[in-house]
C-alpha positions as CSV (number, residue, x, y, z in Angstrom):
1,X,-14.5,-5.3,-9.8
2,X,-14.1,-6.1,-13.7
3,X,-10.5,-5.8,-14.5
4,X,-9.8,-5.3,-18.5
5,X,-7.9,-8.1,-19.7
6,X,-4.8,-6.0,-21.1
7,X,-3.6,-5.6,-18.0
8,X,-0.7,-8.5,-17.3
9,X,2.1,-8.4,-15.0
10,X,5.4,-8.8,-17.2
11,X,6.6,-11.4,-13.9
12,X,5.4,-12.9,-11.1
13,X,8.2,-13.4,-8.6
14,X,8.1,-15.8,-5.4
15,X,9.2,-13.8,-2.6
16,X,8.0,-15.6,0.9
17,X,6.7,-19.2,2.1
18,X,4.6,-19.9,5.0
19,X,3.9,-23.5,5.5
20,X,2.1,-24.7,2.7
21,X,1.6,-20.9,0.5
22,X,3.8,-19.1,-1.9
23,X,3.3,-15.4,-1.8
24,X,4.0,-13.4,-5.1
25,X,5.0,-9.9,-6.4
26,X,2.8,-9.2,-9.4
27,X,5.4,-7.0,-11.0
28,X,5.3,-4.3,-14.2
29,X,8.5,-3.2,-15.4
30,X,8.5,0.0,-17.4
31,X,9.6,-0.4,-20.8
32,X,13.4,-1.1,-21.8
33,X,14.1,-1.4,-17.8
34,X,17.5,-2.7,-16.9
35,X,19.0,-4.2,-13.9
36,X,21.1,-1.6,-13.5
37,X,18.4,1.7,-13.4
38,X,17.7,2.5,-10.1
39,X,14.2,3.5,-10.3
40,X,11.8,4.0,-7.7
41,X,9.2,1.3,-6.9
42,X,5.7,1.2,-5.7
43,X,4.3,-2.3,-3.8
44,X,0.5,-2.1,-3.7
45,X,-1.4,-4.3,-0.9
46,X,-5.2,-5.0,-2.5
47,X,-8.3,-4.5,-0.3
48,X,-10.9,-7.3,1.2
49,X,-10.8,-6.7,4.6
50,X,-8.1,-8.9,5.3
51,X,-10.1,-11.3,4.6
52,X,-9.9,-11.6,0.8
53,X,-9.3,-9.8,-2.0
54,X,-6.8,-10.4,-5.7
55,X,-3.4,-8.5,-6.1
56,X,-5.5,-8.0,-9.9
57,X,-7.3,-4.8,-7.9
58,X,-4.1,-2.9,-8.6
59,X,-3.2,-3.7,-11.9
60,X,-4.4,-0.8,-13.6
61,X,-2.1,1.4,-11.4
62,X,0.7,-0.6,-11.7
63,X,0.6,-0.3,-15.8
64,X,-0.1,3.1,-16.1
65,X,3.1,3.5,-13.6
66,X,5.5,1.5,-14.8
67,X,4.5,3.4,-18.3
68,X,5.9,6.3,-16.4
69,X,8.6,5.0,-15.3
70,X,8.4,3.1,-12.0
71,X,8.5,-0.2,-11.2
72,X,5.3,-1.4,-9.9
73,X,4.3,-4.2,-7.8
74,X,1.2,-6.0,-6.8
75,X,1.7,-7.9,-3.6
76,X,0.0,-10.9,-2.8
77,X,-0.2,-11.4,1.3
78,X,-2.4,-13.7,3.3
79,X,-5.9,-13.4,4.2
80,X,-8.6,-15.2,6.1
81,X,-10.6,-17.0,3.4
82,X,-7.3,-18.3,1.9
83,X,-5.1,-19.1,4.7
84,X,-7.1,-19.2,7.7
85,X,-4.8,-16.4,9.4
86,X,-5.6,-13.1,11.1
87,X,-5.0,-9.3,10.4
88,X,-1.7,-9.7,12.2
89,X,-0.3,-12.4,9.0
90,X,-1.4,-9.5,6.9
91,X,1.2,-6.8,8.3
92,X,3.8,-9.2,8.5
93,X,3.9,-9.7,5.0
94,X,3.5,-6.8,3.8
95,X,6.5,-5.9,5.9
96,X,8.2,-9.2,4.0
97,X,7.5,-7.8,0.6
98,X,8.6,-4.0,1.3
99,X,12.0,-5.8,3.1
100,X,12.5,-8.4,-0.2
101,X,11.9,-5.5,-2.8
102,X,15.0,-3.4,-0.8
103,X,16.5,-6.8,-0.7
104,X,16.7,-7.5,-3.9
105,X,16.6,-3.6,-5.6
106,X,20.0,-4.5,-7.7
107,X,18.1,-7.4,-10.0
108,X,15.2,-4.9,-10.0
109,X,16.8,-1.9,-11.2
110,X,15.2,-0.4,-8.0
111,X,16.3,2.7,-6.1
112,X,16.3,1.1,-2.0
113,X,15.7,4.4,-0.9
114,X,12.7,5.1,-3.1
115,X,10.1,2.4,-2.5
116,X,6.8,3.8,-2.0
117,X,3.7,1.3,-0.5
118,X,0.4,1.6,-1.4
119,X,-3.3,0.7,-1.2
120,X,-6.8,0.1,-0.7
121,X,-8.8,-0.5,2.6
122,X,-7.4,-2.8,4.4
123,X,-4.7,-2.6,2.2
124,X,-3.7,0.6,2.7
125,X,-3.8,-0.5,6.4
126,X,-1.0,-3.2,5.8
127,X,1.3,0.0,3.5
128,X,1.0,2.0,6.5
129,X,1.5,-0.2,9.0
130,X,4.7,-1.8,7.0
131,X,5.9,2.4,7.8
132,X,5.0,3.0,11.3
133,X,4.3,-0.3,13.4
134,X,6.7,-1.7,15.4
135,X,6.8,-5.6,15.9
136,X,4.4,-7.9,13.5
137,X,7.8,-9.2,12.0
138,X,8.5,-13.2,10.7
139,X,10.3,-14.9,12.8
140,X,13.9,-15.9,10.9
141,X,13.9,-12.7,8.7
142,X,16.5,-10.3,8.4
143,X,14.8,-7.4,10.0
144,X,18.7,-5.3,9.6
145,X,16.8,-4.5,6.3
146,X,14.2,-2.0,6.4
147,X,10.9,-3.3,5.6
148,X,9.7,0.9,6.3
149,X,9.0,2.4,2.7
150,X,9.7,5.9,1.8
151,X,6.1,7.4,1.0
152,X,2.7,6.1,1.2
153,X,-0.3,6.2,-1.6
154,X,-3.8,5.1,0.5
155,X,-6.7,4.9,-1.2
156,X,-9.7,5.3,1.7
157,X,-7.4,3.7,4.2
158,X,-8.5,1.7,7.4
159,X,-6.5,4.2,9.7
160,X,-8.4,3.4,13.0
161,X,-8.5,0.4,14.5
162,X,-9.8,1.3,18.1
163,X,-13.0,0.6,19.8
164,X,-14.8,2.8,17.2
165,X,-12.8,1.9,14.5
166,X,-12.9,-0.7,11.9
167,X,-11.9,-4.1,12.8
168,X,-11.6,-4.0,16.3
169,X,-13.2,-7.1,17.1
170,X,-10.9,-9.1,15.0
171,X,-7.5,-7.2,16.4
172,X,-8.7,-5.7,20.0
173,X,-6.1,-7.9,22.0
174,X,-3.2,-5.5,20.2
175,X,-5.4,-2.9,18.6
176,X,-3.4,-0.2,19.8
177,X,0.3,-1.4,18.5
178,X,-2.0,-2.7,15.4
179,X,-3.6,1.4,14.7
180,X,-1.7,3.6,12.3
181,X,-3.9,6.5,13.7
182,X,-2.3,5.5,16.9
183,X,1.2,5.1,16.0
184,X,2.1,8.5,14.2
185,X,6.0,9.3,14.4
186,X,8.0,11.7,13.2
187,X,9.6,9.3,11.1
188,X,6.6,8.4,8.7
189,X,6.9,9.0,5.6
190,X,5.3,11.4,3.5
191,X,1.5,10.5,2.3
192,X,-1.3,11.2,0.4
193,X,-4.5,10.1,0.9
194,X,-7.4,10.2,-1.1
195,X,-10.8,9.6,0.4
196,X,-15.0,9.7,-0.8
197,X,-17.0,12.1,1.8
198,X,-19.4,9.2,1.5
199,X,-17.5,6.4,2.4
200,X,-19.2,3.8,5.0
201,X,-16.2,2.3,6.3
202,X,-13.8,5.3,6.6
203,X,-15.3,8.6,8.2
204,X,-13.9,11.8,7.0
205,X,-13.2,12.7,10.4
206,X,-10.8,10.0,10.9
207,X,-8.8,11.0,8.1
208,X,-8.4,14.9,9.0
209,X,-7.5,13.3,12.4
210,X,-5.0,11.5,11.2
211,X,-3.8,14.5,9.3
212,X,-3.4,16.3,11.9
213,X,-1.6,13.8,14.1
214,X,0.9,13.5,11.0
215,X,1.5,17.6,11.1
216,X,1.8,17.5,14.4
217,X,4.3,15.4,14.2
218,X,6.4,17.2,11.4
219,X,5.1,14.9,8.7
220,X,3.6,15.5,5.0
221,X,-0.2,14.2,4.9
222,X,-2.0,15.8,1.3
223,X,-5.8,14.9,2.0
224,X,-7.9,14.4,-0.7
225,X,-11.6,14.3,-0.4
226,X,-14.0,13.0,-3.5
227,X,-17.7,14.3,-2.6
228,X,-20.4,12.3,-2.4
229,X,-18.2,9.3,-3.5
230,X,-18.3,5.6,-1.5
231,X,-15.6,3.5,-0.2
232,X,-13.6,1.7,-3.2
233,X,-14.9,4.2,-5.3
234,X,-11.1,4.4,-7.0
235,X,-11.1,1.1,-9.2
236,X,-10.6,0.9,-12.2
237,X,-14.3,0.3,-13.2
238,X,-15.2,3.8,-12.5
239,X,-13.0,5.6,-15.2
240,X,-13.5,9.5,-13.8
241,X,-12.8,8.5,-10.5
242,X,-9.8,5.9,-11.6
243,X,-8.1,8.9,-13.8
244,X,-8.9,11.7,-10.9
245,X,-6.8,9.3,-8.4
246,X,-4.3,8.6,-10.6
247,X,-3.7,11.8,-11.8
248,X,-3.6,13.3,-8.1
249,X,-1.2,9.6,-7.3
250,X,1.1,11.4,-10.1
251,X,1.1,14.7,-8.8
252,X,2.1,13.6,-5.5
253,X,4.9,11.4,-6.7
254,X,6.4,13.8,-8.7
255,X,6.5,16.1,-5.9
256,X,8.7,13.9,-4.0
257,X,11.2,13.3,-6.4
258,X,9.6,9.5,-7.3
259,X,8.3,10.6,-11.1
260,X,9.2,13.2,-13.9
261,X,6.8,15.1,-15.5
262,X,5.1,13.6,-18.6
């Protein structure tokens, strides 16, 4: 993925250590924001299979975004070819970087109770499973503070991680605490998804499953499906599909409360 060069966090902000790595919250602040606005916030979690992947991926979002008035993250988080870990280091920081943006929403100018987590692939996989899977925590933090985010933005999501799934070799000795398809409550939060019918990774049929499981259980799930479109096909590199996303992203946020109309 080409990303244009304009797009440049206003400040990159140390929020974890693991042994020997610094994670870092690619942040954009909208224009003239002050510590003491409480806006909402969005923390993206880039795609690569947990393997790689740049917090770059989400750039484009997080400028046109904080343009409208959120704060907007990019989360860095570790990964295989970088720090030798597994899926499961994955979740656990995206759960640290939901929990240190609540943490630390006063120097932010952040709303706590309007964070929203977002993402591609298997980065979608670590926003969903920062709102619905239990465990997966680092050992020392302050778990008191709520690392569960208040609405979900996936683009093509790994939702299923069972047999017939994606990744189940790498996670099939806790696949099933590990699934978001398999760990639907009544207390996740309300989501959109936006999905191409050609995808190779993400079957359709997973994601009206999971749809279903969410009404089910009293939850908000808006499905959207981009025909004949392939798996990543949101990036910023494909201009109709970056703008149709966005524009559908925008619709959904305002609906919650999380944006004003332009």
């Amino acid at each position: 993925m080409t990303i244009a060069k304009e797009f440049k966090p206003h400040e990159i902000i140390p929020y974890k250590e693991v042994s020997t790595s610094r994670l870092q919250l690619h942040v954009f602040f909208p224009k003239a924001n002050k510590t003491s606005d409480r806006r909402p916030a969005i923390v993206f979690f880039f795609g690569g299979g947990w393997k790689n992947g740049s917090p770059a991926q989400f750039y484009p979002q997080c400028e046109h975004l904080a343009y409208r008035g959120i704060v907007a993250i990019s989360a860095e988080y570790r990964v295989e070819s970088l720090h030798r870990t597994s899926p499961r280091e994955s979740v656990i920081d995206g759960k640290s970087a939901i929990r240190w943006v609540r943490q630390h929403a006063m120097e932010l100018g952040v709303d706590p109770e309007q964070i929203v987590a977002g993402g591609g692939s298997a980065g979608a996989h670590v926003a969903a499973a920062t709102a619905m899977i239990e465990g997966f925590e680092q050992p020392g933090e302050d778990t008191s503070v709520s690392c569960r985010p208040n609405a979900l933005v996936l683009f093509n999501p790994v939702f299923d991680n069972g047999p017939n799934g994606y990744g189940y070799d790498r996670v099939k000795e806790y696949w099933e605490e590990f699934s978001p398809l398999h760990n639907i409550r009544e207390s996740t939060p309300p989501t959109i998804v936006l999905l191409g019918t050609k995808d190779n990774l993400v079957p359709v049929e997973t994601a009206e499953a999971y749809k279903d499981q969410m009404e089910i259980k009293g939850n908000r799930c808006d499905l959207y499906l981009f025909e004949g479109q392939p798996h990543g096909f949101f990036n910023y590199n494909n201009p109709e599909n970056f703008a149709g996303t966005v524009d559908k992203m925008d619709q959904f946020l305002m609906s919650i409360g999380f944006l004003e109309a332009e």
